[in-house]
C-alpha positions in Angstrom: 20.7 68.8 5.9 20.3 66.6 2.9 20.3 62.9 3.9 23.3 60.8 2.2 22.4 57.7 4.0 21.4 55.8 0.8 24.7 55.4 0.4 26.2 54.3 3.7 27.9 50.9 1.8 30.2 53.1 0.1 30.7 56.3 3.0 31.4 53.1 5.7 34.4 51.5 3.2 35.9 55.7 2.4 35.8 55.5 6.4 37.9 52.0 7.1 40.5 53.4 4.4 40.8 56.5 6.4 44.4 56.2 8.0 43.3 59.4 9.8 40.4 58.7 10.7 41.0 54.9 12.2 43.6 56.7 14.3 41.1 59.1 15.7 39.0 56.6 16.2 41.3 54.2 18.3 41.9 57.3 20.7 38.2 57.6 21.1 37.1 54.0 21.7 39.5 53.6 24.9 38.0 57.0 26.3 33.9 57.4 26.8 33.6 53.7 27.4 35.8 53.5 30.8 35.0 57.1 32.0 30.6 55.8 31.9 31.8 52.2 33.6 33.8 53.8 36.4 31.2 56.6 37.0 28.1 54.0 37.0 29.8 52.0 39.9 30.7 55.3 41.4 26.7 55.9 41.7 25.4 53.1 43.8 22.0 53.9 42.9 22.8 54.1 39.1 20.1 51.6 37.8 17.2 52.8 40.0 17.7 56.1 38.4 17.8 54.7 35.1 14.1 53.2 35.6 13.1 56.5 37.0 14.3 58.5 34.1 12.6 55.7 31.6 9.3 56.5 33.7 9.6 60.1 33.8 10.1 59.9 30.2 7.4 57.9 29.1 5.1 59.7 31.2 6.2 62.9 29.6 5.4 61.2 26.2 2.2 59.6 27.2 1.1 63.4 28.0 2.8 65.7 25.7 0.3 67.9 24.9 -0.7 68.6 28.2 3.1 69.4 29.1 4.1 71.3 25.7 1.0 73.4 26.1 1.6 74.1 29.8 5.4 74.6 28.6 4.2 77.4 26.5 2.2 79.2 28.7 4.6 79.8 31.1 7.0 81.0 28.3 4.5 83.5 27.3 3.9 84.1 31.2 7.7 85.0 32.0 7.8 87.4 28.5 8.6 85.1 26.0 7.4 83.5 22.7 6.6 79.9 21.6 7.0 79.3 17.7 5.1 75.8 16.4 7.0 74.3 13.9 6.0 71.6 11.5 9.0 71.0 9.3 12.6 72.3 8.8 11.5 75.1 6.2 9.2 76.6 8.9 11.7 76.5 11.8 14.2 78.0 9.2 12.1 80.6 8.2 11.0 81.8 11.7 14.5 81.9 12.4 15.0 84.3 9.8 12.1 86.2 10.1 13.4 86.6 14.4 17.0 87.7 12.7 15.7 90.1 10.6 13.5 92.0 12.5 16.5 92.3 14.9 18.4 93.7 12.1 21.0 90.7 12.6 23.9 90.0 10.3 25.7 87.4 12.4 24.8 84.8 15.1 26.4 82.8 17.3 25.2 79.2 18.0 25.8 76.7 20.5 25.9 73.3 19.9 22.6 72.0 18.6 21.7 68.9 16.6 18.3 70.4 15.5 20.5 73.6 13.7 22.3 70.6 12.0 19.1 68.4 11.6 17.0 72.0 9.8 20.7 72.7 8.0 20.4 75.8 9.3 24.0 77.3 8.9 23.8 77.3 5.2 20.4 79.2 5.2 21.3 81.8 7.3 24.8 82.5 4.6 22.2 82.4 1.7 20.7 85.4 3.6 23.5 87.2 4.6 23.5 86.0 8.1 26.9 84.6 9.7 26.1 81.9 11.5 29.0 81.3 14.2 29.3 77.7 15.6 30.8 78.5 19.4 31.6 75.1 20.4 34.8 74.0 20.3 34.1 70.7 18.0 31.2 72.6 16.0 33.6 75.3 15.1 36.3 73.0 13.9 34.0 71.3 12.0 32.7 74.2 10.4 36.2 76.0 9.6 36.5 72.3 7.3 33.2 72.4 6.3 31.8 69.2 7.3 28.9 68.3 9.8 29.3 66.8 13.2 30.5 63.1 13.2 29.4 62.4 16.8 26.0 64.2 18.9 28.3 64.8 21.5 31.7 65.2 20.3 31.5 66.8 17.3 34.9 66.9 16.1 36.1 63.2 17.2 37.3 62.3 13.7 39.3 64.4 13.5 43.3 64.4 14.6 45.2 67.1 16.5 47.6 67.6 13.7 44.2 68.0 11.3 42.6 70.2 13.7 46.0 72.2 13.8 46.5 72.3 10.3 43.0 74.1 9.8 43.7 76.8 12.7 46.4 77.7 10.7 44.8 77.7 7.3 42.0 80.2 8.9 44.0 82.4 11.4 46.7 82.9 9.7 45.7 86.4 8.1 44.1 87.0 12.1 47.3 87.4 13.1 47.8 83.9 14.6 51.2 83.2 12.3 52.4 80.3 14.0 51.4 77.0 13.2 50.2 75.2 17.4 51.2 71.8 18.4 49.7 71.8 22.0 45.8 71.2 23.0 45.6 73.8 24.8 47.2 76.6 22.9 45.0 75.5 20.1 41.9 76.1 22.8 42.8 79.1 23.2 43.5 80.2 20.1 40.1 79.7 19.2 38.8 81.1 22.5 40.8 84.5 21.2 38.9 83.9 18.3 35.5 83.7 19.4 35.9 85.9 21.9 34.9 89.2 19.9 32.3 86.8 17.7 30.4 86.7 21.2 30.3 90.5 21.6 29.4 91.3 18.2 26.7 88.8 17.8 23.3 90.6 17.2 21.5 87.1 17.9 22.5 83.9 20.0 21.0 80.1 18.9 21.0 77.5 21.3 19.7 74.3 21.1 17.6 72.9 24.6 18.6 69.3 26.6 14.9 70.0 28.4 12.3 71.9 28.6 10.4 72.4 31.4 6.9 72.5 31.5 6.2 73.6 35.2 8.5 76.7 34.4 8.6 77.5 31.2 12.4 77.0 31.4 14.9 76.2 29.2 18.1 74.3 30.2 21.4 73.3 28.1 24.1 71.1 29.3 28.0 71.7 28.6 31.3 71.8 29.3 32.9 74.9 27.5 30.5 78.1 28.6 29.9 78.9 25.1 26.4 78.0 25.5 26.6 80.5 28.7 27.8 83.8 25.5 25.8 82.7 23.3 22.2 83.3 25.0 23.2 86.1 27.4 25.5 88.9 25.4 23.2 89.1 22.2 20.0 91.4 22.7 17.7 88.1 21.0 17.6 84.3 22.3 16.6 82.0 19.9 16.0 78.0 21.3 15.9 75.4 19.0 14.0 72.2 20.4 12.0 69.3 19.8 9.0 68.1 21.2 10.1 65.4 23.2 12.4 67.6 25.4 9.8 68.3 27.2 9.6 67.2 31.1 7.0 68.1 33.6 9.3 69.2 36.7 12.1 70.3 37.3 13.0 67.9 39.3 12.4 65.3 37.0 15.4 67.2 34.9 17.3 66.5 38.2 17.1 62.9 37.9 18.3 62.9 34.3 20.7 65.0 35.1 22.2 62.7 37.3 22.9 59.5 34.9 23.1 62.4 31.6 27.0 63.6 32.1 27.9 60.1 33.9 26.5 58.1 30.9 27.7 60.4 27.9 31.2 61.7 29.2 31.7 59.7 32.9 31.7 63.2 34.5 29.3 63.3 38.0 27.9 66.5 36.3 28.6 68.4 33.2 30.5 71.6 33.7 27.6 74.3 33.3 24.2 73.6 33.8 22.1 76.5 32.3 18.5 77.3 32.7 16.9 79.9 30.9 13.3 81.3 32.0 12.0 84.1 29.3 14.2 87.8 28.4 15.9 89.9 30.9 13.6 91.4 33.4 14.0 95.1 34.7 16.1 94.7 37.8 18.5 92.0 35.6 21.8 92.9 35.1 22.5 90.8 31.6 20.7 88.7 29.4 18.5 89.0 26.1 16.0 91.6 25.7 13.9 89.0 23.4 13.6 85.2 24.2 12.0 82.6 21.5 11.3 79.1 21.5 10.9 77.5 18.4 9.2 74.0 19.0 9.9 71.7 16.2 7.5 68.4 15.5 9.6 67.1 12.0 8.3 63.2 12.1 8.1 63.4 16.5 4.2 62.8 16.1 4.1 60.2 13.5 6.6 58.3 15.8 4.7 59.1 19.3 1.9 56.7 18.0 4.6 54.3 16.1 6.4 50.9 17.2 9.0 53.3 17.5 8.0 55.8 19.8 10.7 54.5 22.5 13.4 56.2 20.3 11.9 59.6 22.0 13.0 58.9 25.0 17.0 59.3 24.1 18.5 61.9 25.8 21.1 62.4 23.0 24.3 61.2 25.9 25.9 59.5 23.1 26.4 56.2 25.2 25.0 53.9 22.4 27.9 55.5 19.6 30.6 55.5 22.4 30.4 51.4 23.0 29.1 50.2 19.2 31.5 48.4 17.4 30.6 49.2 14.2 30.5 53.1 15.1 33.9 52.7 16.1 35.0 51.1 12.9 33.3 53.4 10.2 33.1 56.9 12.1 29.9 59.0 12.2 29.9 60.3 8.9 29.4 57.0 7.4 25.8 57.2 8.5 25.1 60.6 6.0 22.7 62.5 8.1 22.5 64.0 11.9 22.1 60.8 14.0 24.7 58.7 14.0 25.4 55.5 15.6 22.4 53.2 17.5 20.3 55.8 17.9 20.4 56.7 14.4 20.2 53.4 12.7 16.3 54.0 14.3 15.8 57.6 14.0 16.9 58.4 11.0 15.1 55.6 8.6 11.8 57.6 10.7 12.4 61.0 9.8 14.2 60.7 6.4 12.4 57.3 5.5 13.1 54.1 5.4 14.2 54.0 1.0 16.3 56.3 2.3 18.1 55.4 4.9 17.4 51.3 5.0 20.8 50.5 5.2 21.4 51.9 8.6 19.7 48.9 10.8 22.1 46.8 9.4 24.9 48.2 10.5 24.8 46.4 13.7 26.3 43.3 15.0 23.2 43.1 18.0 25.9 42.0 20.4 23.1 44.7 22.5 26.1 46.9 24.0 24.3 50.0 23.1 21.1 49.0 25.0 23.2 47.9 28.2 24.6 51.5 28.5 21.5 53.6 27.5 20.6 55.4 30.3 16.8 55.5 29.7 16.8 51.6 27.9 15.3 52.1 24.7 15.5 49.0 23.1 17.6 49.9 20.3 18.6 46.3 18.6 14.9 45.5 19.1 14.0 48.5 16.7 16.7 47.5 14.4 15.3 44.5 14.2 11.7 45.5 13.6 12.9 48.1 11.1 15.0 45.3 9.0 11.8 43.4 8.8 10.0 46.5 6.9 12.9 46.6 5.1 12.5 43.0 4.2 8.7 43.4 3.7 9.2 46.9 1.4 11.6 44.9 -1.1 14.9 47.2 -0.9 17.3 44.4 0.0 18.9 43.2 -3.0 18.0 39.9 -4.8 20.8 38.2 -3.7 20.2 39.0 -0.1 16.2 38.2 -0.5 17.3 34.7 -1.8 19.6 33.9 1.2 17.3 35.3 3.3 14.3 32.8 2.1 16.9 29.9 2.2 17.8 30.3 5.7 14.1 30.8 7.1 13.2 27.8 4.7 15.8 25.5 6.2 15.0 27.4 9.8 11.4 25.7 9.3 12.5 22.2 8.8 14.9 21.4 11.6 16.4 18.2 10.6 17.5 19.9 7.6 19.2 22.5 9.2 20.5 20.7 11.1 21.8 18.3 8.2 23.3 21.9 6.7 24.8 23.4 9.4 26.7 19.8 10.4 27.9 19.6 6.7 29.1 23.2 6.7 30.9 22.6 10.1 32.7 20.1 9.0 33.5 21.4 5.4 35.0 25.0 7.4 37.2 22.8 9.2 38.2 20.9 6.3 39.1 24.2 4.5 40.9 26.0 7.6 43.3 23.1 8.2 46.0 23.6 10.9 45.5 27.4 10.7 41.8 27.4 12.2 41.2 30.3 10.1 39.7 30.9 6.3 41.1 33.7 4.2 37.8 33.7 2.5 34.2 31.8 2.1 32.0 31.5 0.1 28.5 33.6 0.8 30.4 34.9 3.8 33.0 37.8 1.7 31.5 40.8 3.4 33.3 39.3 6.4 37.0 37.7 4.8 36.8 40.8 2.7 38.3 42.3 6.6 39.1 39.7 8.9 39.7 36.1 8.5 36.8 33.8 9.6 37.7 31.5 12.3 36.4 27.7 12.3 33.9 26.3 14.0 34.8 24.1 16.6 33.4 21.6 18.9 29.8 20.4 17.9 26.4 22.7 17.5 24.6 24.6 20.0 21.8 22.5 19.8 24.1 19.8 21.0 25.7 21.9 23.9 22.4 22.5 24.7 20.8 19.3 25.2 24.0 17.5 27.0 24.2 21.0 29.5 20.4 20.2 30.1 19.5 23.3 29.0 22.3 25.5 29.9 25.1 26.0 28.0 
């Protein structure tokens, strides 16, 4: 999918006037964020798992050629084949080239963010494939023809009235005349729908949440079943994965598995669980006759020996979106590519570059919510940070933002001075708010009065604070 990230400025303000969206939103901030808390303290051994899925992780990356290629072999072992990919045009074309020679013209997918990251869908149409998104929110969101808004929740932005308004649109002339009201009769509405998709589908594409080196295994994670259609009823099984899915055993999946549902959705364990270990053997009584795993690298190896390489360790849970302010402000489309949120203010700048995408660091307040709940602590304000320095260093901020910038560290160097400025300003705020305590606007400061007032300092500095608390403030 083409990157539209250059101009997040623009997509983040069409998002805050979005009446529909903000309402969407405000139902989805109250949701994720209590469900993980109350599941966490559910799990009294929560953390230690954490640092065992951080370990199993970076051990996996320290040695992921050893684990890819044993991955590999046992693919081949149990029937299967193992496609190396270098960059979205060669994943999409071996796609093809798999659909064609199975004489495909329609296939169902399950959710996958590497389909979406290799726009996929739209390649497939321009070759007379249907691709058919099986997912509940992937299927809405293609029936509007937009991307996913969320990794895990595809559909979040939108409303039920929105979502009902589109089943009728494209049912209508299926015989579904009447226009639903109720979440579950639009489910299943779109279950009747699906359900002959499934059948007919001459090739199924899932995505993977591991891979499992000391099997040869595949294994997706989700709540609907889809996933479950989708690789056994067609006669071919195409996986779409990354490199650093890869895990040596399968207990090590385990482990993640335990803090993956409870983190992304605050379920003890996702609804189906499925593992996949090469085509239907002779004494099987379903599955696909042809099983293929397409391995995709796509900017994975530059960052493995990068000061970014932590970023391969997300588990794509959502967490870090779920709990970020400004996530839950400007929606996921805002961001203009695959990765929305924490996660990818980091990745994205590293696979679509930073020109591209150097806006997306900034959109943080660092109030570090989105490394608290990461389930395998990557760092992620520390990345931000490191990638607004390149950003800084490359020259794409704006003058005006490069000259405050160099005032700030100047006075940051000459203490007295600062604090000379910052008492000044202090006082001047305070001035300027009067009995309200609040300014409508400020000078330097309009990106934030342009939304909310800005409150006035009170009390003294920090540095004061800090000396009378004798260090502790």
């Amino acid at each position: 999918m083409e990157s539209q990230s250059h101009d997040f400025i623009g997509r983040a303000r069409k998002g805050l006037a979005d009446t529909d969206l903000q309402q969407a939103l405000a139902r989805f901030q109250t949701g994720f964020t209590v469900k993980r808390s109350e599941a966490a303290a559910r799990l009294p051994e929560f953390e230690a798992l954490r640092d065992e899925a951080v370990e199993i992780k970076n051990h996996s990356l320290d040695h992921l050629d050893f684990y890819l290629d044993r991955f590999a072999g046992k693919v081949e072992e149990s029937g299967g084949e193992v496609h190396w990919c270098v960059t979205p045009e060669e994943a999409r074309q071996t796609v093809l080239k798999i659909c064609q020679a199975a004489g495909a013209r329609s296939a169902t997918k399950s959710k996958s963010m590497i389909g979406e990251e290799i726009a996929l869908n739209p390649f497939l149409e321009e070759h007379n494939i249907e691709p058919i998104e099986t997912d509940l929110g992937e299927y809405i969101v293609q029936l509007a023809e937009e991307y996913p808004s969320h990794i895990i929740a595809p559909a979040i932005h939108k409303t039920k009235d929105q979502v009902s308004d589109l089943f009728y649109e494209h049912h209508k002339d299926k015989g579904a005349d009447k226009r639903l009201e109720e979440v579950s009769e639009l489910v299943n509405e779109a279950r009747h729908m699906l359900r002959e998709r499934f059948i007919a589908a001459d090739v199924g594409i899932t995505g993977a949440n591991f891979l499992i080196a000391e099997t040869g295994t595949t294994a997706i994670v989700t709540n609907e079943g889809n996933g479950d259609l989708t690789q056994i009823l067609p006669r071919v099984h195409i996986v779409l994965a990354t490199l650093e899915k890869v895990v040596p055993t399968l207990d090590d999946m385990t482990t993640i598995l335990r803090i993956l549902a409870r983190t992304a959705t605050g379920q003890e364990f996702s609804t189906y669980t499925t593992l996949s270990t090469g085509p239907k053997r002779p004494d099987d009584v379903d599955g696909p006759d042809e099983f293929h795993v397409i391995l995709l690298d796509n900017g994975r190896s530059k960052l493995l020996g990068s000061d970014y390489r932590e970023i391969l360790r997300c588990i794509k849970c959502g967490a870090c979106m779920n709990h970020c302010p400004v996530y839950g402000s400007i929606g996921g489309h805002a961001y203009g590519w695959v990765y929305p949120g924490p996660m990818g203010a980091v990745l994205t700048p590293n696979l679509v570059g930073l020109k591209e995408a150097h806006h997306l660091p900034n959109a943080s307040t660092f109030c570090g919510r989105c490394e608290a709940v990461c389930p395998v602590r990557i760092p992620l304000p520390g990345l931000m940070r490191k990638l607004r320095e390149e950003e800084f260093a490359a020259k794409l901020l704006p003058p005006r933002y490069r000259m405050g910038l160099g005032l700030w560290a100047w006075l940051a160097r000459h203490p007295a001075l600062y604090r000379l400025a910052a008492g000044i300003g202090r006082r001047w705020m305070r001035l300027a708010a009067g009995r309200q305590g609040r300014l409508a606007s400020l000078p330097f400061a309009a990106g934030w009065t342009a939304g909310r007032d800005m409150p006035a300092p009170e009390g003294g500095s920090f540095h004061k604070a800090w000396r009378k608390h004798g260090g502790r403030v």
